[in-house]
C-alpha positions in Angstrom: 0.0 0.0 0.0 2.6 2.8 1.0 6.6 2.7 0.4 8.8 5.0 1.8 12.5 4.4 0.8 15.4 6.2 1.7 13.1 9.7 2.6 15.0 13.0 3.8 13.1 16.6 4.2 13.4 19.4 6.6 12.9 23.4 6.8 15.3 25.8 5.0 18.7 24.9 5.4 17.6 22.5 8.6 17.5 18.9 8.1 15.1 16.9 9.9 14.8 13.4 8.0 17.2 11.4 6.9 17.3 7.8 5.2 14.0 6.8 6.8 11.8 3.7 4.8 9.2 2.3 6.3 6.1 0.0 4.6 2.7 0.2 5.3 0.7 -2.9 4.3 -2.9 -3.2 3.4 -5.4 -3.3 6.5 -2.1 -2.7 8.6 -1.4 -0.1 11.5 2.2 0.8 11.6 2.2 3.2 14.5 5.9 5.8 14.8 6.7 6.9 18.0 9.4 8.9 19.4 10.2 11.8 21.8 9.3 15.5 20.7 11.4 17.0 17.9 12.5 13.5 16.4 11.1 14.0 13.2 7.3 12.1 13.3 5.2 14.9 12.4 8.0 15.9 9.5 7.9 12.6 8.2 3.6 12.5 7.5 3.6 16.1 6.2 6.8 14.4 3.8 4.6 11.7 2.8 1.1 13.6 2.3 2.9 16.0 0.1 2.5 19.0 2.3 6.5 19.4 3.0 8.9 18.6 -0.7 11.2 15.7 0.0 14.5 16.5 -0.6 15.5 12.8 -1.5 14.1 9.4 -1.6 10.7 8.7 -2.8 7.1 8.0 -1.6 5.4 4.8 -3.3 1.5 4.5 -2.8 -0.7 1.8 -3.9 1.8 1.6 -7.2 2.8 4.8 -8.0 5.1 7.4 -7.4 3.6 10.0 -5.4 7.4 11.9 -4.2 6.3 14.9 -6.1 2.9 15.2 -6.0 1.0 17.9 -3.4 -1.1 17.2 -0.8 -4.4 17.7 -2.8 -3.5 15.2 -5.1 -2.0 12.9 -2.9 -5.7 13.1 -1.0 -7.3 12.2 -4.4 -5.3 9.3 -4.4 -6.8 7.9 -0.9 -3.9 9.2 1.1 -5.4 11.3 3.2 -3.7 12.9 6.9 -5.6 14.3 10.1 -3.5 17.1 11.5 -2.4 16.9 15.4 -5.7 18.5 17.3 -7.9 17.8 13.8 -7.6 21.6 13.1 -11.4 21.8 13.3 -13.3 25.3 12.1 -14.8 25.8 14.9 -17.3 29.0 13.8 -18.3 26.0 11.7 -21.1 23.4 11.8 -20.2 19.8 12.4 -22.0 19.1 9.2 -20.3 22.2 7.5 -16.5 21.1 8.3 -17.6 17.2 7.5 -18.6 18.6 3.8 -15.5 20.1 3.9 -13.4 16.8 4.1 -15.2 16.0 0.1 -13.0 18.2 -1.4 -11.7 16.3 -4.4 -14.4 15.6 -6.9 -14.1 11.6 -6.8 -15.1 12.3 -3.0 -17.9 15.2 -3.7 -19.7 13.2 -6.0 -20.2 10.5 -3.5 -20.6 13.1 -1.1 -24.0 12.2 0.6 -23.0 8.5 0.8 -19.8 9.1 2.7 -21.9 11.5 4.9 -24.4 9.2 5.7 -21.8 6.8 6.4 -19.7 8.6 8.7 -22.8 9.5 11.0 -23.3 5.8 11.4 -20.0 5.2 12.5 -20.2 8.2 15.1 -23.7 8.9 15.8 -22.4 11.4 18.8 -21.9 13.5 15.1 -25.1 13.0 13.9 -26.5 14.4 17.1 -24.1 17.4 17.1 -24.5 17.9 13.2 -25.9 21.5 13.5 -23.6 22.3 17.0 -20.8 24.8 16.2 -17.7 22.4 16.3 -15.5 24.7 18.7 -18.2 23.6 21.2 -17.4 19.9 21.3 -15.5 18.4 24.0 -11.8 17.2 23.1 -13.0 13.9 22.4 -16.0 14.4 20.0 -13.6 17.4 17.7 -11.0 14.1 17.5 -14.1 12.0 16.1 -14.7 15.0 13.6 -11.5 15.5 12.1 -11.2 11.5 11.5 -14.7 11.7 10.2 -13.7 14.8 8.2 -10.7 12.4 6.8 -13.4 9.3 6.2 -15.5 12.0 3.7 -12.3 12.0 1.2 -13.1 8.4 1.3 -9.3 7.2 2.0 -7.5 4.0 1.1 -4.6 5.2 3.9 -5.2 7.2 7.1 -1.9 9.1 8.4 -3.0 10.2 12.3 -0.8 12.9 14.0 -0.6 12.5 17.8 -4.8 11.6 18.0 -4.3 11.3 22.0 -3.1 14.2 23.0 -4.5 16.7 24.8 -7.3 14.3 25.7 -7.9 12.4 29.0 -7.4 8.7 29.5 -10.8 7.4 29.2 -11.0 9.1 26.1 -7.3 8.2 24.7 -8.8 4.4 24.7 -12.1 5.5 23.1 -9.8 6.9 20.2 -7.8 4.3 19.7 -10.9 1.7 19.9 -12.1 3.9 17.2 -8.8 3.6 14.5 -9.1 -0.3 15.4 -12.5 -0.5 14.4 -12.2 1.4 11.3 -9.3 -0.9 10.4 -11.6 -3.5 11.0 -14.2 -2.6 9.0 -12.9 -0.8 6.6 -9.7 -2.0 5.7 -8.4 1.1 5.6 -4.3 1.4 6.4 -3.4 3.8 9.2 0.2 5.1 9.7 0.1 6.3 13.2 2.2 9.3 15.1 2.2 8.9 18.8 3.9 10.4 21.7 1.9 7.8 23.8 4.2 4.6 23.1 2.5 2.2 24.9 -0.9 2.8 23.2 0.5 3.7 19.9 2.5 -0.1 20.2 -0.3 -2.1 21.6 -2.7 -0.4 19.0 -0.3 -1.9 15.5 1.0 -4.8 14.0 4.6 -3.0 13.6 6.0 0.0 15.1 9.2 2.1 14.5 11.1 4.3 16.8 11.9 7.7 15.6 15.2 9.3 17.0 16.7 12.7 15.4 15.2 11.6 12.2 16.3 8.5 11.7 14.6 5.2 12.4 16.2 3.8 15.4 14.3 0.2 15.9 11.9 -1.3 13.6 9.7 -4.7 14.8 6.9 -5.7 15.8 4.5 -3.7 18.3 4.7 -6.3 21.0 8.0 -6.8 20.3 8.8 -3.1 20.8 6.8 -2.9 24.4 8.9 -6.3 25.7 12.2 -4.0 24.4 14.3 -2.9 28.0 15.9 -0.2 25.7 12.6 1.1 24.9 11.0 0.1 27.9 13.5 2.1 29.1 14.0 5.4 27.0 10.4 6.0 26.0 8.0 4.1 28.5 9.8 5.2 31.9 10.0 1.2 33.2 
């Protein structure tokens, strides 16, 4: 589904990436985790065409997306929710749902996808005329994956979906990205400062460290690690 081979970016003259390749399969959570500053958020914006890589190349469901923008990555089914969903909130529910049909694969099936999306979170359906900057932390996460579910995606890139939010509701989000997996099939490449959740949620997990992949395995794997047991869980 998603290749990323050899992949270096950054911000003006400061690199942040550097040599990272990583696969996502189909159906698959691959969740990236790593202290603050190591690169995760760089490395989705990379991938989703919203930051130019500067070498490497991105491979999605067969073809070469490295130089294409974000809006036409989207069209392809990659589609990213931004850490905190980045919600208008002087807008509807319904009105920034609409919004996430931008492309006009995704606009023409436009009522489908909305009906859909209020079956999977009916909380929205009830909310649907409420301004969004009134939901509580948990129901604006909801939104901005919905929003992402009206592009109709193949892959779902998450940036830091826990945070900010309290503990009952980390575990209601996370329930939430398994269940879409589920029954979906969708792909989800996951950035999480919360390594425990992030490495029981997926079937493979990589740790991020001053932009360069520092441990690739399996989630489990990962949490029996002492290293990162150690560096990143505070066992």
């Amino acid at each position: 589904m998603l290749r990323v081979e050899s992949l270096g970016s950054g911000y003006g003259e400061l690199p942040v990436l550097a040599g990272i390749t990583l696969k996502v399969g189909s159906g698959e959570i691959v969740s990236v985790v790593g202290a603050n500053g190591a690169g995760k958020t760089t490395l989705l914006l990379t991938i989703g065409g919203h930051l130019r890589a500067r070498s490497g190349r991105v491979v999605f469901d067969g073809h070469d997306i490295t130089r294409l923008p974000a809006h036409a990555a989207a069209a392809r089914g990659l589609v990213m929710v931004p850490e905190g969903g980045r919600l208008f909130p002087f807008m509807t529910v319904l009105e920034n749902l609409e919004l996430g049909a931008y492309h006009p694969s995704a606009r023409a099936r436009q009522q489908e996808s909305l009906d859909e999306v209020m079956r999977l979170f009916p909380i929205l359906a009830e909310r649907r005329t409420q301004l969004a900057g009134r939901l509580s932390g948990g129901e604006r996460q909801m939104c901005a994956v919905a929003r992402a579910l009206m592009a109709r995606p193949k892959l779902l890139m998450l940036d830091e979906p826990s945070l900010g939010l309290a503990p009952i509701i980390v575990d209601k989000v996370f329930d939430m990205v398994r269940e879409l997996v589920r029954t979906k099939g969708l792909s989800v490449l996951l950035v999480e400062q919360n390594v425990g959740n992030a490495l029981r949620l997926c079937e493979r997990g990589c740790i991020i460290e001053h932009g360069r992949i520092l441990k690739m395995a399996r989630g489990e794997d990962l949490l029996r690690d002492p290293d990162v047991q150690r560096s990143y869980m505070g066992l």
